[in-house]
TIDOVO-594235 format. One record per residue (C-alpha): z, x, y; residue number from 1. Coordinates in nm, 2 decimals, padded with zeros to 4 digits. Example, Ala and Ser with C-alpha at 12.3 -4.5 7.8 and 13.67 -1.06 7.14 Angstrom:
# TIDOVO-594235
- 00.78, 01.23, -00.45, 1
- 00.71, 01.37, -00.11, 2
END
This chain:
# TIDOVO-594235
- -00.29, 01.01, 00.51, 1
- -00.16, 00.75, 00.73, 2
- -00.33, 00.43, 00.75, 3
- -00.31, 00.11, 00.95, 4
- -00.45, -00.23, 00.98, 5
- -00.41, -00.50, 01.27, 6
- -00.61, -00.78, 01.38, 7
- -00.69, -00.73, 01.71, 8
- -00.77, -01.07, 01.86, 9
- -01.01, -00.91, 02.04, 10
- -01.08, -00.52, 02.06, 11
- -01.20, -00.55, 02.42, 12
- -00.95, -00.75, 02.58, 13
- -00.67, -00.54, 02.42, 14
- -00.87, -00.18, 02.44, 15
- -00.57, -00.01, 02.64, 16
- -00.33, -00.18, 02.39, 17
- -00.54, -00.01, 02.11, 18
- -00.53, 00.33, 02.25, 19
- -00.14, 00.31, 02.28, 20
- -00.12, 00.24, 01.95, 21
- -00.29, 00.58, 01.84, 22
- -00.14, 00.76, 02.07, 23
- 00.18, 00.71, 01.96, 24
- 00.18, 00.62, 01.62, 25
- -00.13, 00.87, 01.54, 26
- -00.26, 00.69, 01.21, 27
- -00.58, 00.94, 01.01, 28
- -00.73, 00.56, 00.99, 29
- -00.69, 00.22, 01.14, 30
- -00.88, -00.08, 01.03, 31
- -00.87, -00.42, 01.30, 32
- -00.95, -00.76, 01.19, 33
- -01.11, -01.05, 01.47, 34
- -01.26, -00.77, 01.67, 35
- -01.48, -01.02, 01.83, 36
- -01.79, -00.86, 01.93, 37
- -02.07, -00.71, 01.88, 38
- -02.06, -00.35, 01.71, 39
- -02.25, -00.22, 02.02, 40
- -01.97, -00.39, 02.28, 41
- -01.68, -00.21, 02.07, 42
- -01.54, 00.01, 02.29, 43
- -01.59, 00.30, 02.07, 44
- -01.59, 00.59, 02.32, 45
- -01.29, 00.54, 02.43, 46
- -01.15, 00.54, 02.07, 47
- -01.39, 00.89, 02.01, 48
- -01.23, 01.04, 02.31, 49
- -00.88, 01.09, 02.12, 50
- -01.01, 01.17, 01.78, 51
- -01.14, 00.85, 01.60, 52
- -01.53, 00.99, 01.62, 53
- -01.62, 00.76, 01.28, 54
- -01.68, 00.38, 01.25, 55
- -01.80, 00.16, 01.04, 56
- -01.83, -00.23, 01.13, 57
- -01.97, -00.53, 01.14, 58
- -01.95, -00.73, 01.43, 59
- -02.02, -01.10, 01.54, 60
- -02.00, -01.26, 01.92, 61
- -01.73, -01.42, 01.99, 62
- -01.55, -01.46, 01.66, 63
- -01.43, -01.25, 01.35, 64
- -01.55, -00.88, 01.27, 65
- -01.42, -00.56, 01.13, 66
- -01.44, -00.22, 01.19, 67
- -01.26, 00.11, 01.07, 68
- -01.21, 00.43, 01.26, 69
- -01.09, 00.76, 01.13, 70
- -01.05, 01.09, 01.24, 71
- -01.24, 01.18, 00.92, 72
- -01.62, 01.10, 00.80, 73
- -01.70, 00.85, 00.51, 74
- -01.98, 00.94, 00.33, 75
- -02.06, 00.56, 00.21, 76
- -02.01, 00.25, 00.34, 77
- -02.10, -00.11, 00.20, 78
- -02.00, -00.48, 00.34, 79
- -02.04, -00.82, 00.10, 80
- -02.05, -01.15, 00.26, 81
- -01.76, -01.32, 00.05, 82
- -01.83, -01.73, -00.01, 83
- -02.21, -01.72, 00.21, 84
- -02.05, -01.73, 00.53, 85
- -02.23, -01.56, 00.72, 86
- -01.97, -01.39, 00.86, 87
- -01.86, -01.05, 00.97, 88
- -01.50, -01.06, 00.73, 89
- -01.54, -00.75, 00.49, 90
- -01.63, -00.37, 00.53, 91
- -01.57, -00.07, 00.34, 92
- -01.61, 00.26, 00.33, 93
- -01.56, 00.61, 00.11, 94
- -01.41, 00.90, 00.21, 95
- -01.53, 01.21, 00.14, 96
- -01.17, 01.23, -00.05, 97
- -01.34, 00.98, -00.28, 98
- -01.08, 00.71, -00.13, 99
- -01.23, 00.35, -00.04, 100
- -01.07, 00.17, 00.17, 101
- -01.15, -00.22, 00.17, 102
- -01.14, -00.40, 00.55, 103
- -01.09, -00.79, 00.49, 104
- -01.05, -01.10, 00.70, 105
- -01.04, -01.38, 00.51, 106
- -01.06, -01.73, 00.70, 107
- -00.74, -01.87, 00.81, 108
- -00.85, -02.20, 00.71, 109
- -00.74, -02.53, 00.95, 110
- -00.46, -02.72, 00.94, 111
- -00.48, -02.94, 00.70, 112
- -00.44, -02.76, 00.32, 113
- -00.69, -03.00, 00.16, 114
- -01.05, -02.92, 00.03, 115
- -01.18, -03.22, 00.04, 116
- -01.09, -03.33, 00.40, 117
- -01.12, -03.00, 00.56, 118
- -01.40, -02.76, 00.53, 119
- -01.26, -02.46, 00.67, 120
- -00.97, -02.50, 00.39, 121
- -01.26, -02.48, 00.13, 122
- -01.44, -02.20, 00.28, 123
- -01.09, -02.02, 00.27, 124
- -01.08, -02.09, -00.08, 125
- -01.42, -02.02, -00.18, 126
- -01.37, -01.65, 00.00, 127
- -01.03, -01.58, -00.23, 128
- -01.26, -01.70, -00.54, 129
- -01.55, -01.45, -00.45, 130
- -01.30, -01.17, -00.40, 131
- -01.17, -01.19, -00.75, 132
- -01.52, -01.23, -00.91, 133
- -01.60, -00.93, -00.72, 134
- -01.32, -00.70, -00.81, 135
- -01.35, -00.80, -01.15, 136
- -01.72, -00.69, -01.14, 137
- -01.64, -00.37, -00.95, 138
- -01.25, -00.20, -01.04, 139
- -01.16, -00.01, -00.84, 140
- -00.99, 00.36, -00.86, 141
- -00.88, 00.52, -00.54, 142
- -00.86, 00.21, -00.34, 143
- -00.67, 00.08, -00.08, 144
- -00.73, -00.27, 00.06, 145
- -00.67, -00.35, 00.37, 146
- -00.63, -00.67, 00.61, 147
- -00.59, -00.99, 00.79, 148
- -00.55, -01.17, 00.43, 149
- -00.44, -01.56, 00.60, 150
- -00.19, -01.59, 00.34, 151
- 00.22, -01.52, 00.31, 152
- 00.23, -01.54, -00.06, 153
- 00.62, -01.46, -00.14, 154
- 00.92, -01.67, -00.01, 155
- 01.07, -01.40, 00.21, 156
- 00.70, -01.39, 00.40, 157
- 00.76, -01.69, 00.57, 158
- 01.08, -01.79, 00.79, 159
- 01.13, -02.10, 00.59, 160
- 00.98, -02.14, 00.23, 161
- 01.07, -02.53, 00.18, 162
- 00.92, -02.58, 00.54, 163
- 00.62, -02.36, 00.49, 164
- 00.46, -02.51, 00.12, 165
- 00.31, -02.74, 00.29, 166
- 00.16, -02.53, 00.56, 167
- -00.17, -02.33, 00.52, 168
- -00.11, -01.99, 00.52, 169
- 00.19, -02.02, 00.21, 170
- 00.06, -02.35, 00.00, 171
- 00.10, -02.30, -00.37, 172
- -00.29, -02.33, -00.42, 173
- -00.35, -02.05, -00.15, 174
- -00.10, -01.78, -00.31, 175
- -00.20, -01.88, -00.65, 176
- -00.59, -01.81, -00.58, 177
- -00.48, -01.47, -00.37, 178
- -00.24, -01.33, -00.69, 179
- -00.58, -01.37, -00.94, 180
- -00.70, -01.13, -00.66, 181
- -00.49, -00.89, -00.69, 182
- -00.51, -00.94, -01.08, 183
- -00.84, -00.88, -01.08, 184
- -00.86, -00.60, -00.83, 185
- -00.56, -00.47, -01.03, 186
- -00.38, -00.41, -00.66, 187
- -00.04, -00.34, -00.60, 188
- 00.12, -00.47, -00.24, 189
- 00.29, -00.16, -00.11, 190
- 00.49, -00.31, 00.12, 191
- 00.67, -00.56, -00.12, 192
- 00.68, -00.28, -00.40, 193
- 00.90, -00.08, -00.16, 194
- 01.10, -00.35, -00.03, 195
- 01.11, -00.66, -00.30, 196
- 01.31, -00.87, -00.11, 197
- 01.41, -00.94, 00.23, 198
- 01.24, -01.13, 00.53, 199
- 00.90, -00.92, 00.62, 200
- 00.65, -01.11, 00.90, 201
- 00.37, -00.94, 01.08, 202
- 00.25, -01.26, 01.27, 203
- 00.42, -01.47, 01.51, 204
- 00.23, -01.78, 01.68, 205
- 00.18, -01.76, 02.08, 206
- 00.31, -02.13, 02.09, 207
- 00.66, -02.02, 02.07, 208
- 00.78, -01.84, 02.41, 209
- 01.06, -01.68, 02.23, 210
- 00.88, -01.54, 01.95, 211
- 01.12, -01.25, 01.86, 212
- 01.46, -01.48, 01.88, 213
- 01.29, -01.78, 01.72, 214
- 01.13, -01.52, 01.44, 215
- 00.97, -01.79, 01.29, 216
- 00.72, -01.55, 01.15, 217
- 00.47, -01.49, 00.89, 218
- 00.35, -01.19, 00.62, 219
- -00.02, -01.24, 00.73, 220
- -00.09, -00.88, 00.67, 221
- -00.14, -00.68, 00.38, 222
- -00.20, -00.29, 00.30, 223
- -00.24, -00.30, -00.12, 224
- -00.34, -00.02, -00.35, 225
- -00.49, 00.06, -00.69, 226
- -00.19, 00.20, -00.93, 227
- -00.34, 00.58, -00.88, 228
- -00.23, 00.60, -00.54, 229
- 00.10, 00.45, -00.56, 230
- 00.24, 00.77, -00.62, 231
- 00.18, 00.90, -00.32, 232
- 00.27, 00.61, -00.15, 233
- 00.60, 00.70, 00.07, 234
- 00.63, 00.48, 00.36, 235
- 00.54, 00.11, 00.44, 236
- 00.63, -00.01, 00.80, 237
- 00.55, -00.33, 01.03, 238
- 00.56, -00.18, 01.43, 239
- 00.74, -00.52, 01.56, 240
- 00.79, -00.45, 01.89, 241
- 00.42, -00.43, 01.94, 242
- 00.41, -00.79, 01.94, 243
- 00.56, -00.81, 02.26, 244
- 00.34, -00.60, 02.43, 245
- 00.19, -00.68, 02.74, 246
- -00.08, -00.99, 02.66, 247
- -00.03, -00.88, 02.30, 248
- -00.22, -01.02, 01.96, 249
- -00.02, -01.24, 01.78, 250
- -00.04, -00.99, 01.49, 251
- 00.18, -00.65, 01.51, 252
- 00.01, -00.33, 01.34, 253
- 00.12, -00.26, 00.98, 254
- 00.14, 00.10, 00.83, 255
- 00.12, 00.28, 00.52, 256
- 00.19, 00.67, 00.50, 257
- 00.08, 00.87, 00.18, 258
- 00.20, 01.23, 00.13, 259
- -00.02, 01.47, -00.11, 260
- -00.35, 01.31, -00.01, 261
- -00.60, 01.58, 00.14, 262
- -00.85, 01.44, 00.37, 263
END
């Protein structure tokens, strides 16, 4: 099984760049974040057309939304509005394998890392407490979790820690609230328990013209698991060169390959 997650920046403007993507990386299941649209203006017959015949989403005009499409059927699929939002952030579904996988987008958050001034900071916050609460409530087995999580939460997921503390996205209060998630949800992050150390980014702003030189970049994506699949886990991989793509996202597609997983 071979999974991926990216966040899109929009699924119709970057359709074509999409169906590249499963061409020639052929993942069972890929999950996009900040679709931004409707579920009925996803572009899903094109994605049907090479395989992908099964979705699940939730959509919203303009802004946000999540949807996963596999090659396979689920045989369940749920969504929970984390922190009231509103929003179109979270969706999940079951394989007929009995693995879930969890679709998140949690809010980036502003600029400025400070609840009380900025709203958009507490929302973020209020989302990461509501996650926990809810895996506590409902551990998992045969889970993978999936997403555009807003937050870099180790050292070597940010080009510059000292520089970064202060910026949303890697403040202590952010990583701090996303680690009692993955306490509670009792998740492992695959791609940091295959390669501890060692500069990983899947995000690089569109302000900077020379992204890949600059590589002032950012772990803003995240593919975690519950300790049963971890032994099958054999590959984690970020496909860089994706962000420089022709009118790319400013996320590149992350991948996890597991080996002795039946679908």
């Amino acid at each position: 099984m071979k999974i991926c997650s990216w966040n899109i920046n929009s699924v119709r403007l970057r359709e074509n760049l999409v169906l590249r993507l499963l061409k020639e990386h052929a993942p069972d299941i890929i999950c996009l974040q900040e679709c931004k649209a409707l579920v009925a203006d996803i572009p899903i017959k094109s994605f049907s057309k090479i395989g992908y015949k099964h979705i699940i989403a939730r959509g919203q005009k303009s802004y946000n939304g999540v949807a996963i499409f596999s090659k396979v059927p689920f045989k369940k699929e749920f969504s929970f509005d984390f922190a009231g939002l509103g929003q179109a952030r979270h969706i999940a579904g079951e394989l007929e394998n009995g693995v879930v996988i969890h679709n998140f987008y949690v809010p980036a958050g502003g600029d400025e890392p400070n609840e009380e001034k900025n709203q958009k900071f507490a929302q973020k916050l209020k989302f990461l407490i509501d996650m926990k609460d809810w895996f506590e409530l409902n551990q998992s087995k045969k889970a993978i979790l999936v997403g555009d999580l807003n937050i870099a939460p180790y050292d070597d997921d940010v080009w510059d820690h000292k520089k970064m503390s202060k910026v949303v996205s890697h403040t202590p209060i952010e990583i701090n609230y996303l680690l009692k998630v993955m306490k509670a949800g009792n998740w492992i992050d695959l791609f940091r328990e295959t390669q501890p150390t060692g500069k990983l980014y899947s995000w690089w702003s569109y302000r900077a013209r020379d992204w890949d030189i600059a590589d002032k970049g950012r772990r803003l994506d995240h593919i975690w698991s519950t300790p049963d699949l971890l032994k099958f886990n054999t590959k984690n991989f970020i496909v860089r060169e994706v962000r420089g793509w022709e009118r790319p996202s400013d996320h590149a597609p992350i991948f996890s390959d597991f080996e002795g997983i039946a679908l």
